[in-house]
LOVEXTI-482042 format. One record per residue (C-alpha): residue number from 0; residue in three letters; x, y, z. Coordinates in nm, 3 decimals, m for minus. Each point is the difference from the previous one (the first is absolute). Example, Ala and Ser with C-alpha at 12.3 -4.5 7.8 and 13.67 -1.06 7.14 Angstrom:
2
pos	code	u	v	w
0	ala	1.230	m0.450	0.780
1	ser	0.137	0.344	m0.066
***
This chain:
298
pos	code	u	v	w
0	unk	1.769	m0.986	3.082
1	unk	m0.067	0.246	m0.273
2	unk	m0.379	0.007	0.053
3	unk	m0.083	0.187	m0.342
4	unk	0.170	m0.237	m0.208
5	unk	m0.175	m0.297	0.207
6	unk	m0.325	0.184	m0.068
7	unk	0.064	0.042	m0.349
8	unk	0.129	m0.360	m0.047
9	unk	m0.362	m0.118	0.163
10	unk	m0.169	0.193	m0.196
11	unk	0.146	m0.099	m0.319
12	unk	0.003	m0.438	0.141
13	unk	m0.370	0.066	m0.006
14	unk	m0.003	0.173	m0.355
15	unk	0.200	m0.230	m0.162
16	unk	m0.191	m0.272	0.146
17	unk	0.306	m0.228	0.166
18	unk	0.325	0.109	0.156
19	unk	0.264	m0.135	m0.310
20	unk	m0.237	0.254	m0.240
21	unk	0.056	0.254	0.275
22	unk	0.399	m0.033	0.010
23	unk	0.003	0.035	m0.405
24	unk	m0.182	0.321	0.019
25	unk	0.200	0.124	0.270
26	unk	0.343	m0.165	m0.107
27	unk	0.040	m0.124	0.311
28	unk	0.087	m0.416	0.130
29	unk	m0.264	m0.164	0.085
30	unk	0.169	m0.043	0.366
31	unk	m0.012	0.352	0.053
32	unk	m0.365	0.056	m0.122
33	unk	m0.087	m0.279	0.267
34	unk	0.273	0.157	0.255
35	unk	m0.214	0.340	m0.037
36	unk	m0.304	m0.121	0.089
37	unk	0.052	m0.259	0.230
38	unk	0.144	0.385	0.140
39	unk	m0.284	0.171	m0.055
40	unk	m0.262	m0.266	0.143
41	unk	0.230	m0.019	0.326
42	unk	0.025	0.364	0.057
43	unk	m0.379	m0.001	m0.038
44	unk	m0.039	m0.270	0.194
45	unk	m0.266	m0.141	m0.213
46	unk	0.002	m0.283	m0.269
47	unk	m0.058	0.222	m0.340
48	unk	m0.065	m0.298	m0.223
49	unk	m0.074	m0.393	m0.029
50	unk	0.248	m0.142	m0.250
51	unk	0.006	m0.343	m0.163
52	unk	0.215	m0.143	m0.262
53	unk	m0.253	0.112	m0.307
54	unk	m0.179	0.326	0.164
55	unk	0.033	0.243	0.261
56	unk	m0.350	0.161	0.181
57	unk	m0.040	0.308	0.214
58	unk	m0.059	m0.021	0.371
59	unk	m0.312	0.224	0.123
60	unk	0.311	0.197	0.128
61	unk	0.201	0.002	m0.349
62	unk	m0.300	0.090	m0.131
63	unk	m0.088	0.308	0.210
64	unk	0.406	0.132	0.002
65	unk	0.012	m0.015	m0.375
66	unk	m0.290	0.200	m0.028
67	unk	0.162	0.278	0.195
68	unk	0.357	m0.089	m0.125
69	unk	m0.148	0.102	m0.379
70	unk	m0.100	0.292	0.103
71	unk	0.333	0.105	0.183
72	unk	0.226	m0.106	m0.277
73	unk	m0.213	0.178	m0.249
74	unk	0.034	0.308	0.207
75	unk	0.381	m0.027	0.044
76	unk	0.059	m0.074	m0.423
77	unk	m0.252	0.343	m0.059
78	unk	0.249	0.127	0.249
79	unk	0.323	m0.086	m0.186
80	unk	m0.149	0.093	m0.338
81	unk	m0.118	0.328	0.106
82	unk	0.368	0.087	0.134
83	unk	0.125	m0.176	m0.285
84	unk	m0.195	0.342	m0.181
85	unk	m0.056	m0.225	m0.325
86	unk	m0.252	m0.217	m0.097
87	unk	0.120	m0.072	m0.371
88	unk	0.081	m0.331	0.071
89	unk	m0.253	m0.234	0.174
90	unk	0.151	m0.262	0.255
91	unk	m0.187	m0.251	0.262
92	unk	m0.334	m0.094	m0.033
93	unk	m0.372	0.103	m0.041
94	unk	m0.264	m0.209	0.167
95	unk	m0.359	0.039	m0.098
96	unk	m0.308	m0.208	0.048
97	unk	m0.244	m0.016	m0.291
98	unk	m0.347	m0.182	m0.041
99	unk	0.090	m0.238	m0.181
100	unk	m0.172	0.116	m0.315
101	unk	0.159	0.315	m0.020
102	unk	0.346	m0.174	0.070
103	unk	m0.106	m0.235	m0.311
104	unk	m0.105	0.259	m0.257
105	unk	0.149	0.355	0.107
106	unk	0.335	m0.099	0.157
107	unk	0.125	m0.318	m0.148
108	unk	m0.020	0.155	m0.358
109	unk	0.220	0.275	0.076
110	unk	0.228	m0.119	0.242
111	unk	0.311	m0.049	m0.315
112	unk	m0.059	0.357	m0.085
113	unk	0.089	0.113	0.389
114	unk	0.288	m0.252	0.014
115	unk	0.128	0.184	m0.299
116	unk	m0.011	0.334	0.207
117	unk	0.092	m0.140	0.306
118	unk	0.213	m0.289	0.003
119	unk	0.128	m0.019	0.352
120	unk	m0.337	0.062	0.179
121	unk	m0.165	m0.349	0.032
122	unk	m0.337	m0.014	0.011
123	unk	m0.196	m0.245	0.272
124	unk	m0.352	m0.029	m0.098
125	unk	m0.254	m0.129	0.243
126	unk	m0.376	m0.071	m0.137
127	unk	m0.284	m0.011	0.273
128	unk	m0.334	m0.017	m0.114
129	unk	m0.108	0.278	0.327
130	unk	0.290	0.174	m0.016
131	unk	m0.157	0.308	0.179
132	unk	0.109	m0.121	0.372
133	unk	0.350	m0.057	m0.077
134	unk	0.116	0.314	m0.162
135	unk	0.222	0.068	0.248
136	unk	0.190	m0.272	m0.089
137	unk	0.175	0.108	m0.295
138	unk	0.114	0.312	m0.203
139	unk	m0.353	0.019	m0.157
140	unk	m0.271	m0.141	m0.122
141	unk	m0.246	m0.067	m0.275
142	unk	m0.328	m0.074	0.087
143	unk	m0.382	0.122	m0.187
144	unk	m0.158	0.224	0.209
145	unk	m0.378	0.077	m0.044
146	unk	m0.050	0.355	m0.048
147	unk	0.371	0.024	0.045
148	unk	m0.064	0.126	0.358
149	unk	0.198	m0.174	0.348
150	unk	m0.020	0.265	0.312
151	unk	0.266	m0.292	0.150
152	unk	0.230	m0.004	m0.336
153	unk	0.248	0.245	m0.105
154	unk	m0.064	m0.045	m0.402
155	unk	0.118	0.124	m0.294
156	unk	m0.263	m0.055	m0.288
157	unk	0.120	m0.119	m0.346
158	unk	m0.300	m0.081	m0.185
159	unk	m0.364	m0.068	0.013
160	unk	m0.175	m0.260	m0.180
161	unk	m0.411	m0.101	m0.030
162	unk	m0.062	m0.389	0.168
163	unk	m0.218	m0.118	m0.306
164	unk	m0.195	m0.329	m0.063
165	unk	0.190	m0.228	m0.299
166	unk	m0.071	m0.353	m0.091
167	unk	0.116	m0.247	m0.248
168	unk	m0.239	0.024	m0.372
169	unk	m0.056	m0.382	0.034
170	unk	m0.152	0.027	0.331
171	unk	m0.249	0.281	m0.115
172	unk	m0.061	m0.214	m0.250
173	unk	m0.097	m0.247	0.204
174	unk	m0.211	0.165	0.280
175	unk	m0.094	0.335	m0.223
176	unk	0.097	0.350	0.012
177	unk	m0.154	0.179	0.276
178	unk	m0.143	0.383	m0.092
179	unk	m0.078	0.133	0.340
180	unk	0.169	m0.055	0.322
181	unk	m0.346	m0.177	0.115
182	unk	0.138	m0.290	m0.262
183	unk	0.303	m0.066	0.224
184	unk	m0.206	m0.184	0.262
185	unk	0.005	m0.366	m0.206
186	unk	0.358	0.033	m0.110
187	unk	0.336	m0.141	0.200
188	unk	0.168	0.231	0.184
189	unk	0.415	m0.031	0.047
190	unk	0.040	0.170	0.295
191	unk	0.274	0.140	0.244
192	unk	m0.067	m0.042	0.336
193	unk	m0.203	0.263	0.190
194	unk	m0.103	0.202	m0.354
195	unk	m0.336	0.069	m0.021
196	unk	m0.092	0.058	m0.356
197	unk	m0.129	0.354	0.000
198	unk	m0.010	0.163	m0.320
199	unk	m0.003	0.367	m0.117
200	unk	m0.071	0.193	m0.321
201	unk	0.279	0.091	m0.150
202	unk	m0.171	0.307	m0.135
203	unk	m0.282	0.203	0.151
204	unk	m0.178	m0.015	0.307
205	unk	m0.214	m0.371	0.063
206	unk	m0.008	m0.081	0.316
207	unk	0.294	m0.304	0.048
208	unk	m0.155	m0.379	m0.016
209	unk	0.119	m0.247	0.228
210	unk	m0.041	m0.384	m0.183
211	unk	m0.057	m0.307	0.218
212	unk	0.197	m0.246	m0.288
213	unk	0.053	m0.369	0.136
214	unk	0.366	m0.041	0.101
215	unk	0.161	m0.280	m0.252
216	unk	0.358	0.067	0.080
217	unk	0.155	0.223	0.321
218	unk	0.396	0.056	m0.041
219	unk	0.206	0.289	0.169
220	unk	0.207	m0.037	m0.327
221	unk	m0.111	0.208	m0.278
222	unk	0.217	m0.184	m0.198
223	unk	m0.176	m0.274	0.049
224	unk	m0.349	0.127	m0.068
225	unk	0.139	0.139	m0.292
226	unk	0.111	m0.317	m0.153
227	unk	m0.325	m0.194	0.120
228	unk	m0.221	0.260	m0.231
229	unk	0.231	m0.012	m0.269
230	unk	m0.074	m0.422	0.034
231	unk	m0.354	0.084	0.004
232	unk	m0.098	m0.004	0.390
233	unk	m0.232	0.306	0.042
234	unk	0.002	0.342	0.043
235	unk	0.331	0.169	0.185
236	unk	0.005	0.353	0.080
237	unk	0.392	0.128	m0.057
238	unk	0.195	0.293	0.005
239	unk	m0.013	0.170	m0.394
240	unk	0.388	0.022	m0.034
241	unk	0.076	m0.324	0.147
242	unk	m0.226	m0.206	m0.265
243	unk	0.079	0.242	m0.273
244	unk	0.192	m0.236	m0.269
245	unk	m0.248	m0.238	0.059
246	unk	m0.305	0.238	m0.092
247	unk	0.247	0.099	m0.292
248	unk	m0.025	m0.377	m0.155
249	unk	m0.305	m0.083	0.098
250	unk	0.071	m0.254	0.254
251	unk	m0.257	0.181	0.210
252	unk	m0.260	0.261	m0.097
253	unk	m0.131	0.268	0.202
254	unk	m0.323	m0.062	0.193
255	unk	m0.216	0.283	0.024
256	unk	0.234	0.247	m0.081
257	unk	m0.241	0.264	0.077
258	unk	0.058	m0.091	0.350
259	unk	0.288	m0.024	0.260
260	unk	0.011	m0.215	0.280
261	unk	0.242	0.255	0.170
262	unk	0.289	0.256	m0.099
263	unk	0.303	m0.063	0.184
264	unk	0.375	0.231	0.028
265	unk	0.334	m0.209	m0.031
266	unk	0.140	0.170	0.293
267	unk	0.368	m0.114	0.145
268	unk	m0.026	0.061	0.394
269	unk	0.320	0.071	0.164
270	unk	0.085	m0.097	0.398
271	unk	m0.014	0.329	0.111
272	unk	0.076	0.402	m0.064
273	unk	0.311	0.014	0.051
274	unk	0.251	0.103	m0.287
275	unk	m0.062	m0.186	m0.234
276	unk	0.342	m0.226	m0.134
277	unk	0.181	0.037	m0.293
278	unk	m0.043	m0.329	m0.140
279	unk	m0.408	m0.006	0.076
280	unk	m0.034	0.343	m0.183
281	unk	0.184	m0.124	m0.318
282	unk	m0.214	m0.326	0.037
283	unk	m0.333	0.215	m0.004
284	unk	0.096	0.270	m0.278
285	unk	0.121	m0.317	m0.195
286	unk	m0.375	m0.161	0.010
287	unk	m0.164	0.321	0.031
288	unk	m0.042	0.173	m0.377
289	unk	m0.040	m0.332	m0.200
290	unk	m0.206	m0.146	0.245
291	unk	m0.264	0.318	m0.015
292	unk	m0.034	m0.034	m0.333
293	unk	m0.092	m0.294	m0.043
294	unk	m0.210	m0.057	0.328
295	unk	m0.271	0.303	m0.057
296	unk	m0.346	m0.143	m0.081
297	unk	m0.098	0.093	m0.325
***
């Protein structure tokens, strides 16, 4: 049995989603794809995988190897490319997890401009609203940190932007404008699980204000709380660069904007500190310039 192929040929069954997509990618028959890891799963001794005619689903113990089997084929391509002594031409693939609302407005926008670049590297994005415990996982990840400080994460920092308060005009309207953070306490609050709404001048030195508001809406998708103030919900507290085109039409309008309810750093955390590969370091100096400039708080 040639175990790397079989280990590459699981790896991809479960990327591709089904073992036919998996013998495409590879050019292989589908006979041998299912030869290699009937191989594999016998050699392990384990069952890797539940199949069915429509789907296939990990096994506790599929699920476990393939999180080490990443990690060991990532180390042998780095390997190859490294001895290889060029990097001018991208192969393989990148995996990073994203929440999902940087995935949504900081990745997904640029992604045809990197294909351009890098045309064999495929990308395999992963969104996870509490991405922090799974960085290990993948080549690196993009996650808001507050303060832009982890002890446990190896980070690089990209950007920082200000958390501020934004609602839709119609629903200011509608329950008034508040002046002071005191105001806050009658108005719905779209909130993400766990935040406390703590707020902080943005210049000067007042003491920071924590608001009791009553809780009309709790998502773990800022996308979602965006969308519900745009509709008129209540008061969300987002990050400034991921709500920036709609502050720029006036879908929502600042609330309070002498105020922030946090400032956060765009930070991509990387499994570990090691050398860092080829194709990650491309990735990050790709996002890196545009994405400072137009992530500062202004």
């Amino acid at each position: 049995m040639d175990r790397l192929l079989s280990m590459r040929v699981f790896q991809r069954v479960i990327d591709e989603g089904g073992f036919a997509a998996a013998a495409r990618a590879l050019e292989l028959s589908p006979a041998a794809v299912t030869r290699l890891i009937g191989d594999l799963e016998a050699h392990l001794g384990a069952r890797l995988m539940q199949r069915s005619t429509r789907s296939i689903h990990l096994t506790e113990a599929g699920a476990g190897y393939l999180e080490s089997l990443r990690t060991i084929l990532r180390g042998i391509d780095d390997a190859e490319a490294a001895a290889a002594g060029s990097t001018r031409e991208l192969r393989g693939m990148l995996h990073i997890l994203s929440t999902p609302a940087l995935a949504t407005h900081l990745l997904a926008p640029r992604i045809a401009s990197w294909r351009a670049l890098h045309p064999k590297l495929t990308l395999d994005i992963a969104v996870d609203p509490f991405p922090r415990q799974r960085v290990e996982s993948a080549d690196l990840s993009l996650l808001l940190l507050e303060d832009g400080a982890d002890p446990n994460l190896v980070v690089r920092p990209l950007a920082r932007t200000d958390m501020i308060l934004c609602a839709a005009p119609a629903y200011l309207q509608r329950a008034g404008t508040p002046a002071r953070p005191e105001d806050l306490e009658g108005l719905a609050y779209l909130r993400f699980p766990g935040a406390r709404l703590r707020l902080q001048p943005r210049e000067g030195s007042a003491v920071p204000v924590e608001v009791d508001m009553p809780v009309a809406l709790q998502s773990a998708s800022l996308e979602l709380l965006c969308q519900a103030a745009m509709a008129g919900a209540g008061i969300a507290a987002l990050a400034k660069v991921l709500v920036a085109s709609q502050l720029a039409s006036g879908a929502l309008v600042p609330v309070l904007p002498e105020w922030t309810a946090g400032r956060f750093t765009i930070c991509a955390a990387l499994p570990s500190r090691k050398l860092m590969p080829a194709r990650t370091r491309a990735f990050l100096d790709f996002l890196g310039e545009p994405l400072s400039a137009r992530c500062l708080p202004a």
